[in-house]
MIVEXRO-309941 format. One line per field, with one value per residue: residue number from 0; residue in three letters; x, y, z of N, C-alpha, C in turn. Coordinates in pm, whole numbers, m for minus. Atoms other than C-alpha are relative to their C-alpha. Layout:
BEGIN
lotor: (NUM / ...);
torvex: (ALA / ...);
n.X: (X / ...);
n.Y: (Y / ...);
n.Z: (Z / ...);
ca.X: (X / ...);
ca.Y: (Y / ...);
ca.Z: (Z / ...);
c.X: (X / ...);
c.Y: (Y / ...);
c.Z: (Z / ...);
//
This chain:
BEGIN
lotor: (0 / 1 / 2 / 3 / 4 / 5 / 6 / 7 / 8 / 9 / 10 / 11 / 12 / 13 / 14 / 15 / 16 / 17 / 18 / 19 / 20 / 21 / 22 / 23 / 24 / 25 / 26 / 27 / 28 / 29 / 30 / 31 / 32 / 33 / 34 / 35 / 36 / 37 / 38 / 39 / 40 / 41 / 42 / 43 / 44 / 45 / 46 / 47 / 48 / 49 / 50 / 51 / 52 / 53 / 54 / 55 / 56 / 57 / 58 / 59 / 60 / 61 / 62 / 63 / 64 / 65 / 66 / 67 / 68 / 69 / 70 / 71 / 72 / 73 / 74 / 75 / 76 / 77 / 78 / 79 / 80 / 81 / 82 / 83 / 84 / 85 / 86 / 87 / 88 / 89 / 90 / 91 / 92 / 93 / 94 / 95 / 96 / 97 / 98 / 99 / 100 / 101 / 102 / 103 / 104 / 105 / 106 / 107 / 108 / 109 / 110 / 111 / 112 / 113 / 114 / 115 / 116 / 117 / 118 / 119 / 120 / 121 / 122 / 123 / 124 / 125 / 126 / 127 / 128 / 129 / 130 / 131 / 132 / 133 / 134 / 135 / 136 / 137 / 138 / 139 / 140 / 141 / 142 / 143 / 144 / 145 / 146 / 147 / 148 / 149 / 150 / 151 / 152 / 153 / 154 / 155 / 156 / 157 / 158 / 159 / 160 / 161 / 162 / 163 / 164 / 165 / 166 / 167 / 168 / 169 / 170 / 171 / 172 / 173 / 174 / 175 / 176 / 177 / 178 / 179 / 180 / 181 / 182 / 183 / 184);
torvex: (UNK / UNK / UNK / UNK / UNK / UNK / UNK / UNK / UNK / UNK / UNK / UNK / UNK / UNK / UNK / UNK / UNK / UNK / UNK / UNK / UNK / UNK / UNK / UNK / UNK / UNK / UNK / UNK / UNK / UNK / UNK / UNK / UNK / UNK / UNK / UNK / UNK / UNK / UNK / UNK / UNK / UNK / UNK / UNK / UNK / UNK / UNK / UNK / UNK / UNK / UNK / UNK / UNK / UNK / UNK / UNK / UNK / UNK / UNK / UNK / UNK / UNK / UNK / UNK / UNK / UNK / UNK / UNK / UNK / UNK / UNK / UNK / UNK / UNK / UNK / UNK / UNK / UNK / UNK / UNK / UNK / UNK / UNK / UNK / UNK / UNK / UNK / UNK / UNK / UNK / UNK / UNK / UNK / UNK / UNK / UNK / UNK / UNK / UNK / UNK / UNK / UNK / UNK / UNK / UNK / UNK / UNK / UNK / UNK / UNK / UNK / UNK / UNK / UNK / UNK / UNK / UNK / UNK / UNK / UNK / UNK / UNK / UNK / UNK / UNK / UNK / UNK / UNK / UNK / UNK / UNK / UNK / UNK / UNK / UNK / UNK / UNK / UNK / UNK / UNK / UNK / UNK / UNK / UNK / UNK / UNK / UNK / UNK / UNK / UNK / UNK / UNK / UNK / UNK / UNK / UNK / UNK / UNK / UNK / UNK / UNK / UNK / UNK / UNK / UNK / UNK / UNK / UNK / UNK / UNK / UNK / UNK / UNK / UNK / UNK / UNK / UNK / UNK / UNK / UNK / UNK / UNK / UNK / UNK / UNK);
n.X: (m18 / m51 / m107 / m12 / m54 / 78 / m14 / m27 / m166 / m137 / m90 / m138 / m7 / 14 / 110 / m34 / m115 / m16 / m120 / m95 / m58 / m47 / m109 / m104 / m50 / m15 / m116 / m118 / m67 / m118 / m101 / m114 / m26 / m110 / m84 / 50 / 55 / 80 / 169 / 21 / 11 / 114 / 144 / m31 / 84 / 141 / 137 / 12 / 69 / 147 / 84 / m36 / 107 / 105 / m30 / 95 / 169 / 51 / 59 / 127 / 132 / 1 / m14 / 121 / 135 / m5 / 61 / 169 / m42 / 52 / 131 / 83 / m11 / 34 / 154 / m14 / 141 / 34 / m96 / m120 / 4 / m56 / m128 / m119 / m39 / m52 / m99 / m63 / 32 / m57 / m130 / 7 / m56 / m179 / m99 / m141 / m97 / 119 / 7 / 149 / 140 / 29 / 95 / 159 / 135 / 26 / 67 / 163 / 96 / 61 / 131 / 116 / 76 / 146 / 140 / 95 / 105 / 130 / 119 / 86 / m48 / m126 / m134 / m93 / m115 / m60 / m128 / m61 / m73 / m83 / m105 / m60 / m80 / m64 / m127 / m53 / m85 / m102 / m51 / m12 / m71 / m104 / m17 / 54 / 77 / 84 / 138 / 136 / 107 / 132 / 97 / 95 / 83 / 143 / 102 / 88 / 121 / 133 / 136 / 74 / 99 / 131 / 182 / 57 / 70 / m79 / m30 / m158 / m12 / m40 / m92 / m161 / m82 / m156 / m124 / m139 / m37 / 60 / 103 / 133 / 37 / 70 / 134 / 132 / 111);
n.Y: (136 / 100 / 23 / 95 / 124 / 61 / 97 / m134 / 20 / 7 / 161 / 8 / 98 / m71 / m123 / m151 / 3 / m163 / m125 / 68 / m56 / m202 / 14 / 92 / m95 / m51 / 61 / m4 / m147 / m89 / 84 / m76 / m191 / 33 / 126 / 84 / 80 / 137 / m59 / m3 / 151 / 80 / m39 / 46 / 196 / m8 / m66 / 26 / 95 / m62 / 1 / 183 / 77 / m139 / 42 / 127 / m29 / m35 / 80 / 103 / m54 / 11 / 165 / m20 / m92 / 55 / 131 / m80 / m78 / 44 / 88 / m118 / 2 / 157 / 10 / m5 / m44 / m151 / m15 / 0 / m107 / m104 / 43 / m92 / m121 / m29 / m40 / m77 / m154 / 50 / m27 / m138 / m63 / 64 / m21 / m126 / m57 / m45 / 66 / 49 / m120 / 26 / 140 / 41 / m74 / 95 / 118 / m84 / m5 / 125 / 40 / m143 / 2 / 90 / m31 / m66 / 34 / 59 / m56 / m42 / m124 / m53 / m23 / 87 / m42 / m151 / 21 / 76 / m42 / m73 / 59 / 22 / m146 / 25 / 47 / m62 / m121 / 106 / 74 / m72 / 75 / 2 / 125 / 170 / 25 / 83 / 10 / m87 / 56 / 115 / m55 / m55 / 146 / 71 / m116 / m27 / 138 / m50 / m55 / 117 / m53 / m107 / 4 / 86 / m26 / m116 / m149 / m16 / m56 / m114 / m13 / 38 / m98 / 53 / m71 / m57 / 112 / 69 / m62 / m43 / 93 / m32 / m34 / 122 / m27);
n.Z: (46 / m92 / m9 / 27 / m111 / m134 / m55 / m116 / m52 / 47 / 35 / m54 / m81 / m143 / 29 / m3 / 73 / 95 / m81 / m70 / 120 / 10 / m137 / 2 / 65 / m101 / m100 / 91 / m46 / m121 / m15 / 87 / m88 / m105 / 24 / m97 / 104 / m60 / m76 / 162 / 16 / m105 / 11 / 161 / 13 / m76 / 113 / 111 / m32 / m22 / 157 / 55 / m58 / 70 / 190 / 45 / m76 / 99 / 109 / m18 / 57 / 170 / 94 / m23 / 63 / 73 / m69 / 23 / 128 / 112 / m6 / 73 / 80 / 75 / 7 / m140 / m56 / m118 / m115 / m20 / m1 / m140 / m48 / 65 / m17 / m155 / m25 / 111 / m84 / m87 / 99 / 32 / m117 / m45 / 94 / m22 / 114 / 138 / 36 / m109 / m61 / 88 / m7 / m94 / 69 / 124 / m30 / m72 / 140 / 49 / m128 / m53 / 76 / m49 / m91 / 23 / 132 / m69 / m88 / 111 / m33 / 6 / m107 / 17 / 110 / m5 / m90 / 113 / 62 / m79 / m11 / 175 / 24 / m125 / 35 / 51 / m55 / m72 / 87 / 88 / 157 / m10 / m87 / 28 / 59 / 32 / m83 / 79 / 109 / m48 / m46 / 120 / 45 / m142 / m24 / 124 / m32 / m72 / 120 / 113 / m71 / m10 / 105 / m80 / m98 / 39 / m143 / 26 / 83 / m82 / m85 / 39 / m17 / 96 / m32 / 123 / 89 / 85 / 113 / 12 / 123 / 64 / 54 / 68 / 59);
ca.X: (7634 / 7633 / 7931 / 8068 / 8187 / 7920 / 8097 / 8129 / 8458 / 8803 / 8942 / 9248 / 9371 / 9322 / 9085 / 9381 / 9641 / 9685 / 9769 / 9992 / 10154 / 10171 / 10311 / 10575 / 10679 / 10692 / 10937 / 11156 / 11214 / 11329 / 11537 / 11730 / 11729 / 11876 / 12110 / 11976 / 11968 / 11857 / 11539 / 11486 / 11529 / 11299 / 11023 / 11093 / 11008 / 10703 / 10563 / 10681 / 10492 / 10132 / 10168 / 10276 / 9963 / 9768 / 9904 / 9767 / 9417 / 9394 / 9454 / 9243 / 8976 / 9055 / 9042 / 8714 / 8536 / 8657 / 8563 / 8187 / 8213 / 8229 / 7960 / 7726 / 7876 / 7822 / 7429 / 7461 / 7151 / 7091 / 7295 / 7620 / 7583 / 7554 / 7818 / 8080 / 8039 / 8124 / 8455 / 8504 / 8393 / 8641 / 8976 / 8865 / 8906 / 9245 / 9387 / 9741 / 9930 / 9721 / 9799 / 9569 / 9308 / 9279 / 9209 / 8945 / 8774 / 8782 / 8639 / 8389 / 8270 / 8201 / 8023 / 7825 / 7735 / 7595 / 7396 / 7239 / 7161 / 6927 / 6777 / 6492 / 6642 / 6921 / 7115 / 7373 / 7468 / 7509 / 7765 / 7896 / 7961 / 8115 / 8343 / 8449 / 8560 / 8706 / 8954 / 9021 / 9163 / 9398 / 9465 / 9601 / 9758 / 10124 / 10094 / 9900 / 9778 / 9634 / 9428 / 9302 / 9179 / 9000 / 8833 / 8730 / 8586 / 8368 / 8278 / 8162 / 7937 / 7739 / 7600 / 7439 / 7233 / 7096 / 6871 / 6746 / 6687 / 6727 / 6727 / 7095 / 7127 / 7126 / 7406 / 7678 / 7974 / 8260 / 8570 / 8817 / 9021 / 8753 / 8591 / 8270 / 8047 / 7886 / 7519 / 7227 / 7020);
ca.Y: (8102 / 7810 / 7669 / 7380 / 7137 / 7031 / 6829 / 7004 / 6818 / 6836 / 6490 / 6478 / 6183 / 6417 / 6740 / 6991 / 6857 / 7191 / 7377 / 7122 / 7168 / 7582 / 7531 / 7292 / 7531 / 7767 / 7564 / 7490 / 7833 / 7926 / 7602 / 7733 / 8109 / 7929 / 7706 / 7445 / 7160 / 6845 / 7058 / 7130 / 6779 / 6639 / 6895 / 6814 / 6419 / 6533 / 6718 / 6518 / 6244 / 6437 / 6541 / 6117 / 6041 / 6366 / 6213 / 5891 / 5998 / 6193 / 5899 / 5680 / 5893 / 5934 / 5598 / 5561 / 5821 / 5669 / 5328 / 5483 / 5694 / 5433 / 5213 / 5552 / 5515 / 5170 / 5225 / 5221 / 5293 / 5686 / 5572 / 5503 / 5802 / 6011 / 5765 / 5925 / 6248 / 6232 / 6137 / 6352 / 6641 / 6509 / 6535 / 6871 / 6974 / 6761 / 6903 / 7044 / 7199 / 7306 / 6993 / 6803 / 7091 / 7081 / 6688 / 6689 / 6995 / 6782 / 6456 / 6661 / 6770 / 6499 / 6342 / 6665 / 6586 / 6245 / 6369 / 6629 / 6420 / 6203 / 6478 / 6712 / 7031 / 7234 / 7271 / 6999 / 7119 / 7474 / 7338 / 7126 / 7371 / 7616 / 7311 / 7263 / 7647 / 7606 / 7334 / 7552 / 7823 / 7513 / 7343 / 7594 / 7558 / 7649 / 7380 / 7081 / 7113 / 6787 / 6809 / 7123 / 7001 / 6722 / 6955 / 7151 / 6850 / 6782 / 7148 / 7157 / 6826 / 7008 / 7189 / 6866 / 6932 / 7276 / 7133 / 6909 / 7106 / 7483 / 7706 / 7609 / 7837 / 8110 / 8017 / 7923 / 8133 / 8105 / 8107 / 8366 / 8075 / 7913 / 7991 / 8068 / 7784 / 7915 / 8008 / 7716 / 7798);
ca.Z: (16839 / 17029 / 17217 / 17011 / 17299 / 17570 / 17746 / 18124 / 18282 / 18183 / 18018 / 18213 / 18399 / 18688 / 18706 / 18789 / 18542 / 18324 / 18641 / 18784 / 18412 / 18447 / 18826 / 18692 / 18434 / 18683 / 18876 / 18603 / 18551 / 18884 / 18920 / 18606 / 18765 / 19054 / 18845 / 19021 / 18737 / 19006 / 19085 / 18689 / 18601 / 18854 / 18746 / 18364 / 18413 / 18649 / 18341 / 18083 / 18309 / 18322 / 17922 / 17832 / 18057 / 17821 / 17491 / 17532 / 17709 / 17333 / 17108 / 17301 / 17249 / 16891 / 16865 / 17063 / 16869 / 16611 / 16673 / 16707 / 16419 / 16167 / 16340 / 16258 / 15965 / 15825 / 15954 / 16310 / 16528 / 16739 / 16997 / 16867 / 16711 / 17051 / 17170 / 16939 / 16976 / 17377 / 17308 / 17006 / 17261 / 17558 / 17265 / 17178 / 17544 / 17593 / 17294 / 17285 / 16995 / 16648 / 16532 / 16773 / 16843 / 16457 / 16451 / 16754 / 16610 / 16247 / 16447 / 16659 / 16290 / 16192 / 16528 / 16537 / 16161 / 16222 / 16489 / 16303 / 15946 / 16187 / 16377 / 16173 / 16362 / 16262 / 16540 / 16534 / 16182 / 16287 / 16547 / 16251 / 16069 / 16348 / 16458 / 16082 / 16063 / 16401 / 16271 / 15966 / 16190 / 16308 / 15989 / 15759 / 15387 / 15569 / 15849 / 15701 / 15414 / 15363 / 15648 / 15520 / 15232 / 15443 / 15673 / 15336 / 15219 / 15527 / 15571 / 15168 / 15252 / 15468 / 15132 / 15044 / 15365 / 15314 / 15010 / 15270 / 15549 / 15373 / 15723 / 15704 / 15448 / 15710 / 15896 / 15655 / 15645 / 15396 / 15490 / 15361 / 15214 / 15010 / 14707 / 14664 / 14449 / 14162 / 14124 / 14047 / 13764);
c.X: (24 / 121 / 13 / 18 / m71 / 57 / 34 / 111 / 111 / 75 / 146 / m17 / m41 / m46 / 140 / 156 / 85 / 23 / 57 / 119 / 45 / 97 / 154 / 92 / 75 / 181 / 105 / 61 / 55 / 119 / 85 / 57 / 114 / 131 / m41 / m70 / m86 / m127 / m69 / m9 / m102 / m144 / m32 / m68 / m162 / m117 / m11 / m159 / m162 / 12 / 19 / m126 / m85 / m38 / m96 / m115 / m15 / m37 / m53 / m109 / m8 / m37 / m125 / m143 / 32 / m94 / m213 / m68 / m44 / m132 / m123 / 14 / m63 / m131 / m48 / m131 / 70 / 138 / 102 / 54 / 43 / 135 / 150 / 23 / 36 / 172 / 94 / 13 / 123 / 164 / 22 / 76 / 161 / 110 / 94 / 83 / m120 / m5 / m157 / m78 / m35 / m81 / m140 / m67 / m69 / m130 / m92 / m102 / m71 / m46 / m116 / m134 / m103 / m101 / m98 / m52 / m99 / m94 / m102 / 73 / 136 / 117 / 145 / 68 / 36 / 115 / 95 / 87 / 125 / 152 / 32 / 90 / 110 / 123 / 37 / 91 / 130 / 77 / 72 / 89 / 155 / m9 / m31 / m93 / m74 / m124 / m63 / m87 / m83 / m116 / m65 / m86 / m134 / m50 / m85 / m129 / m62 / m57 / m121 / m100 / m104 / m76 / m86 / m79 / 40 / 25 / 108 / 88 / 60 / 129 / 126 / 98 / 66 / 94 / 65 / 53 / m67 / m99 / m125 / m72 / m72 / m131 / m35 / m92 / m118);
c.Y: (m90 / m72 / m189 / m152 / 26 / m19 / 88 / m43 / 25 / m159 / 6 / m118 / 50 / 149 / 155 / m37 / 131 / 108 / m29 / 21 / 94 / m28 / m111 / 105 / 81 / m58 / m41 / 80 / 85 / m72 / 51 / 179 / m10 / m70 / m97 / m172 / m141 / 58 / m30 / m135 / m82 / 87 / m36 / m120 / 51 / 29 / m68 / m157 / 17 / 19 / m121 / m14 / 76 / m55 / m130 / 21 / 37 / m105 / m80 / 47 / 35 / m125 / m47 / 20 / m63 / m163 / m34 / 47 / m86 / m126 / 45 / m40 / m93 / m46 / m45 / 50 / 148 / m42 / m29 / 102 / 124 / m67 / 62 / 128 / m10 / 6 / 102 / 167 / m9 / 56 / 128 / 62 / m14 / 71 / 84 / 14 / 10 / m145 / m118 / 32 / m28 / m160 / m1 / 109 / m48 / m110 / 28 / 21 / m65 / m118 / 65 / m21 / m125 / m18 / 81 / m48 / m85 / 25 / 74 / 179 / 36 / 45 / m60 / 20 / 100 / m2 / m72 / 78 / 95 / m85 / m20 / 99 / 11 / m55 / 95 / 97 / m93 / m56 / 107 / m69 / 14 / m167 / m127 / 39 / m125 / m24 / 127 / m13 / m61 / 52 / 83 / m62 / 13 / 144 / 5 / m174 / 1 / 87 / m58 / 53 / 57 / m45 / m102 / 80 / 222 / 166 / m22 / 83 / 167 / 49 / m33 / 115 / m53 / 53 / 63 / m72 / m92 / 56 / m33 / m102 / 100 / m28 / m126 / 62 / m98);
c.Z: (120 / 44 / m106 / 22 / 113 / 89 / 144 / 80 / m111 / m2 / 12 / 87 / 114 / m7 / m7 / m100 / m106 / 108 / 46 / m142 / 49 / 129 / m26 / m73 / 76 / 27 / m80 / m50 / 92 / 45 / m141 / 42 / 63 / m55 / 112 / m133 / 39 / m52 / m138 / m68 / 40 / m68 / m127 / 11 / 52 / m130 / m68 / 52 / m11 / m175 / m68 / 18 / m162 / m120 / m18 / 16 / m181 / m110 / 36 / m26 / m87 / m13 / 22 / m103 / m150 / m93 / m57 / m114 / m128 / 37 / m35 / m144 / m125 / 69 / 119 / 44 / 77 / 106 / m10 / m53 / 118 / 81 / m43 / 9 / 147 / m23 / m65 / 79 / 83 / m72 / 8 / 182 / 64 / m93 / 11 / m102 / m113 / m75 / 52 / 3 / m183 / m39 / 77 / m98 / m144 / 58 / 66 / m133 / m30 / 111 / m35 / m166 / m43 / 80 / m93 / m143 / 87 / 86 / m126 / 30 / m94 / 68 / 5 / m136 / m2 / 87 / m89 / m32 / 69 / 81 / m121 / 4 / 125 / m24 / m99 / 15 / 57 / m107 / m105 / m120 / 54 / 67 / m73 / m122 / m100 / 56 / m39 / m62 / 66 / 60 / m111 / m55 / 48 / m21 / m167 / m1 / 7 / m102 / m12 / 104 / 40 / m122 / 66 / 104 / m31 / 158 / 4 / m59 / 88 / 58 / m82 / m72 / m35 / 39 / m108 / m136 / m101 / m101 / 2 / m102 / m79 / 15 / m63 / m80 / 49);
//
């Protein structure tokens, strides 16, 4: 299967932010080793300063892809289309905690699925659907289950699809968690 997220940098304010993170960690663990609470303190702000920057980079590009999203939506031309999915890709990569990683992989979904109702291929809905299932493994009925439901939603959408374009048919995979539709006479 194809990877779900293109995008080939890392949407960080700064390319090595996630190991300037781990190395901070790091260092806040040996400044407590040491009792050493200045040191610990000082590395604490440093991080909290790189995941503040992290937090916002995400909901700007929620907001972005967003933004995009419903201009697709409300009958938008091809290219604001591909415009949305970039940053919906960009989130996905920034994302930190299930909460988050659950949203981008949701809003990637649904990029990925206005790309592929205006292509003739099937590709873009086979990534659809694999980012759909993706959030599901994020959203669960303990954690959130409202957003479950939502990503259930979107992933049962993409039915409407395969009587459109039926090679879809191949690739869709039910999750565990969801029942099975009944049989079309």
């Amino acid at each position: 299967m194809q990877s779900i997220c293109t995008c080939t940098a890392l949407y960080f304010p700064w390319p090595d932010a996630a190991r300037k993170i781990r190395l901070l960690d790091s260092g806040i663990e040996i400044a407590r080793l040491d009792n050493q609470p200045e040191q610990a303190a000082a590395k604490l702000i440093a991080k909290l300063r790189i995941e503040v920057i992290a937090e916002a980079l995400f909901d700007r590009l929620r907001s972005l892809q967003i933004e995009w999203y419903e201009r697709v939506r409300d009958g938008g031309p091809n290219f604001a289309s591909t415009v949305a999915n970039h940053p919906a890709q960009a989130s996905v990569q920034i994302a930190s905690g299930t909460d988050q990683q659950g949203a981008a992989l949701n809003d990637l979904g649904n990029a990925l699925k206005t790309l592929g109702e205006r292509e003739s291929g099937t590709d873009r809905l086979e990534q659809t659907v694999a980012a759909y299932n993706a959030a599901l493994q994020e959203r669960t009925q303990d954690r959130a289950p409202l957003q479950l439901a939502i990503t259930q939603s979107n992933l049962g959408g993409i039915e409407v699809d395969f009587s459109v374009k039926p090679a879809m048919s191949r690739i869709w995979i039910w999750p565990r968690h969801m029942p099975k539709p009944r049989e079309r006479s």
